[in-house]
PLY file of the C-alpha trace (Angstrom):
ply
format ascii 1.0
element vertex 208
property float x
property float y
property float z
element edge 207
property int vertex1
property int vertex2
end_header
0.00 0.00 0.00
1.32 3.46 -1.11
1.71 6.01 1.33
-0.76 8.06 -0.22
-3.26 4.96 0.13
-2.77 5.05 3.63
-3.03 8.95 4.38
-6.25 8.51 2.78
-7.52 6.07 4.92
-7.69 8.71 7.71
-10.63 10.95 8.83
-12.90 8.25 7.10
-13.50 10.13 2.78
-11.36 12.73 4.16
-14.75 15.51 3.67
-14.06 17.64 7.28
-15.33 17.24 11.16
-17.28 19.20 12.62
-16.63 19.29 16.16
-19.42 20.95 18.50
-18.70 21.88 21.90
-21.70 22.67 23.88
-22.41 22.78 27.58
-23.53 25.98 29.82
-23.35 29.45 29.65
-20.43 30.07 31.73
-18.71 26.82 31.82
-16.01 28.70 29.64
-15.96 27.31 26.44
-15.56 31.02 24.42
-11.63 30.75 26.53
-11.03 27.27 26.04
-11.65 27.25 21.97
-9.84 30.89 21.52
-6.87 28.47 23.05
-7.43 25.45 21.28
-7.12 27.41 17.81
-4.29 28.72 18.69
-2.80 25.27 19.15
-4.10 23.02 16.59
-3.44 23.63 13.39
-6.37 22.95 10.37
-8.89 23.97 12.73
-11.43 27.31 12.07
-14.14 28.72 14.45
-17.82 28.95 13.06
-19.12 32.37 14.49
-22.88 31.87 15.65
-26.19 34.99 15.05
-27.68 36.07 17.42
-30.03 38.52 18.42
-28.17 39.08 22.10
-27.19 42.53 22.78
-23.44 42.73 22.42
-21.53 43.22 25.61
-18.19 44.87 26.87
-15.55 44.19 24.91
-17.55 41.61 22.29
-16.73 42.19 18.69
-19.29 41.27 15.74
-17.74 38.49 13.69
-15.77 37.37 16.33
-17.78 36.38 19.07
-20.95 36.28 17.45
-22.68 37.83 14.39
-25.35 40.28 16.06
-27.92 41.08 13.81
-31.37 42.31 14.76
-34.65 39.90 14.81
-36.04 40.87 11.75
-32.62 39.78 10.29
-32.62 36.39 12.05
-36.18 35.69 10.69
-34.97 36.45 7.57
-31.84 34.14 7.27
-34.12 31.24 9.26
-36.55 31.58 6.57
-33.75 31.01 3.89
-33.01 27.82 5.48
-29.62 29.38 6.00
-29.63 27.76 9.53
-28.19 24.66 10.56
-29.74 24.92 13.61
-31.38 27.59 16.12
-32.10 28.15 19.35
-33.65 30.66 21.78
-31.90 31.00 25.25
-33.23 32.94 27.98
-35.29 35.01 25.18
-32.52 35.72 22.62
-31.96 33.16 19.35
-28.82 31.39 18.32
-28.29 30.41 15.10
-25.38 28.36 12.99
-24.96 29.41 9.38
-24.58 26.41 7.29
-22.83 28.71 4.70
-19.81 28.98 7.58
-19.14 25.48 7.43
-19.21 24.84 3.73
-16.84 27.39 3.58
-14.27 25.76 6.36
-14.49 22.54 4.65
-14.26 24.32 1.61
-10.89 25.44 2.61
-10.11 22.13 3.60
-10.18 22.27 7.42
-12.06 20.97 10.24
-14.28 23.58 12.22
-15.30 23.89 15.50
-18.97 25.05 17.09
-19.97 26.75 20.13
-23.53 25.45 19.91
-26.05 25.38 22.99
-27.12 21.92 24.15
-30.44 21.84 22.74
-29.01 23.18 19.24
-26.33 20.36 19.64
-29.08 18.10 20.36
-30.53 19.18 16.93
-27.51 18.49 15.34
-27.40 15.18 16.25
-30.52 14.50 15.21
-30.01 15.58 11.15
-26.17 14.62 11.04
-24.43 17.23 8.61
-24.71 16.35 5.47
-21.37 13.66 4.58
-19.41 14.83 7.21
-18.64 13.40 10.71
-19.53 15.41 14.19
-18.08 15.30 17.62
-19.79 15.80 20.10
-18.22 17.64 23.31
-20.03 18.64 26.39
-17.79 21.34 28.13
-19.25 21.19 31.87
-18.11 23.15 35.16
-16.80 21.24 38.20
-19.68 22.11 39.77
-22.54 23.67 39.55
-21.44 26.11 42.71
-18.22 27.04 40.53
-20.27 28.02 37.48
-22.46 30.44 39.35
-19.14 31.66 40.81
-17.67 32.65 37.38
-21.10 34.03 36.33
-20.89 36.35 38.99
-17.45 37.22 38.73
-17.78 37.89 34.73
-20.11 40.40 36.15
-22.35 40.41 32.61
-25.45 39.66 34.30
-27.75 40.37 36.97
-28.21 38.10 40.25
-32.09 37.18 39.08
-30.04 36.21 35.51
-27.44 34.45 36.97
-29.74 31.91 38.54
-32.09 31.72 35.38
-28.79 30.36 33.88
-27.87 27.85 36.80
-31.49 26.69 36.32
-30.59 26.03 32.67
-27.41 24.97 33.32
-28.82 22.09 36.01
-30.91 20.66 32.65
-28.08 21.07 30.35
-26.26 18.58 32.51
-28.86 15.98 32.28
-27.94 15.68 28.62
-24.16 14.66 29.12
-25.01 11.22 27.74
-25.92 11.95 24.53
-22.40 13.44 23.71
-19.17 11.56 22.58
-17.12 13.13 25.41
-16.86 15.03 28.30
-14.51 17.21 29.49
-14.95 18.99 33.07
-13.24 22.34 32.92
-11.35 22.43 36.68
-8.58 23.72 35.23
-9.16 25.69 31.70
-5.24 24.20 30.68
-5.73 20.83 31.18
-9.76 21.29 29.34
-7.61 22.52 26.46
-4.96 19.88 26.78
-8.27 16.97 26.46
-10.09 18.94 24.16
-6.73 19.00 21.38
-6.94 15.43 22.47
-9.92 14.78 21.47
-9.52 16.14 17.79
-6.28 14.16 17.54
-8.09 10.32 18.31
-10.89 12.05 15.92
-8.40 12.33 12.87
-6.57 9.25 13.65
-9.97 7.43 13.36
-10.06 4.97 10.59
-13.90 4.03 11.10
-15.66 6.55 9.57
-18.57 7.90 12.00
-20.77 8.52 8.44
-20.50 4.48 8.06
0 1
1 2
2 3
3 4
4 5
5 6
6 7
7 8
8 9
9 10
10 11
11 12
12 13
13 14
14 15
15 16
16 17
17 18
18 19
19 20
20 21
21 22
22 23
23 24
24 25
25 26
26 27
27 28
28 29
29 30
30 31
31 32
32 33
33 34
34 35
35 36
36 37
37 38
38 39
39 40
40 41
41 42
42 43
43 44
44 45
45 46
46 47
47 48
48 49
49 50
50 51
51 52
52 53
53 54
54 55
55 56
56 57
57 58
58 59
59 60
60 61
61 62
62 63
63 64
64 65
65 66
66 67
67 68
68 69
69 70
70 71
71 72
72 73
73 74
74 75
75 76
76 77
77 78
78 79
79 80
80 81
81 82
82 83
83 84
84 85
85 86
86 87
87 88
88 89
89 90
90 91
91 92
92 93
93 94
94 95
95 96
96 97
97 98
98 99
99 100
100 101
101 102
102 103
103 104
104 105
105 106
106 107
107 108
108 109
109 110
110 111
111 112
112 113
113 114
114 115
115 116
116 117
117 118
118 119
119 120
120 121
121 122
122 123
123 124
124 125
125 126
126 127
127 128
128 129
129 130
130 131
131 132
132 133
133 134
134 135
135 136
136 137
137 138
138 139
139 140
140 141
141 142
142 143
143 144
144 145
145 146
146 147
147 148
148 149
149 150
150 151
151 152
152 153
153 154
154 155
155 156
156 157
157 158
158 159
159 160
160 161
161 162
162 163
163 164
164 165
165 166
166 167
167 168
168 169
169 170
170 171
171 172
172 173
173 174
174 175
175 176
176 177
177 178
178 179
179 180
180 181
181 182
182 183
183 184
184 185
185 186
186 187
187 188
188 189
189 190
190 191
191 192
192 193
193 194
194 195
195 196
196 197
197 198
198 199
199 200
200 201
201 202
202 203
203 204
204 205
205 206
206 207
């Protein structure tokens, strides 16, 4: 066998992962994937919409793409959507033009998608390529309210609307491929570059 025949036998047809990190607000996956993309290599970031006012120190494009609600409608009714959520009143959506245009480029992409949106994922695959699945949870559910409060984005009565949400979000752990508990946002990284190196080592395709 040719060494060409055998690069080709990794990442399954060799047509991009998608790996989607999800977990709650807070549980400091924005840190942890600004960090990973500086370390891996072949890797690009698709930026969600939303309809959430921008905070300190956000940028559009970056972060997220703000755009108003008339503007989400519109791009929802396009089908331009992967998937959508709304969280605490504000929708999330993932452009499906974003990811065409990583694999496009030939490179793997990574998603900050909310649970239920990642649940939604799961459900309709993506297209012919392979997803990973990555719940990114807090030690504790007493730590994540901690680094709500010291982020210092929200109000106390919003705070615990997200621990509520967060306490649901962590009944769906099962349904991902991995988990990785954020004690120490390093070592997260360290598991999380981890994971996408077993991922493109695999020689079972996850399509198959």
């Amino acid at each position: 066998m040719s060494s060409e025949s055998i690069a080709g036998l990794r990442q399954g047809v060799g047509r991009g992962l998608a790996f989607v990190v999800s977990g709650p607000s807070g549980a400091g996956k924005n840190s942890a994937i600004d960090r990973l993309l500086e370390r891996v290599s072949g890797l690009a970031y698709s930026v969600s919409y939303t309809t959430r006012p921008r905070r300190a120190g956000e940028k559009d494009g970056v972060d997220y793409r703000y755009v108003t609600r008339e503007e989400f409608a519109r791009l929802l009714a396009q089908g331009e959507f992967l998937e959508h959520v709304t969280y605490l009143g504000d929708q999330y959506g993932t452009a499906r033009s974003q990811i065409r245009d990583v694999f496009a480029r030939g490179q793997d992409v990574i998603l900050n998608i909310d649970v239920e949106g990642a649940k939604t994922v799961r459900g309709r695959g993506l297209a012919e390529s392979s997803v990973v699945f990555v719940f990114f949870a807090p030690a504790s559910l007493d730590q994540l309210g901690q680094r709500l409060r010291e982020r210092g984005t929200e109000t106390e009565e919003e705070i615990e609307a997200r621990l509520r949400v967060a306490a649901c979000e962590m009944t769906a752990i099962p349904v991902f491929d991995y988990l990785v508990v954020n004690e120490r946002l390093d070592a997260a990284v360290d598991e999380l570059a981890a994971i996408i190196t077993a991922e493109r080592s695999r020689v079972v395709d996850r399509r198959v």
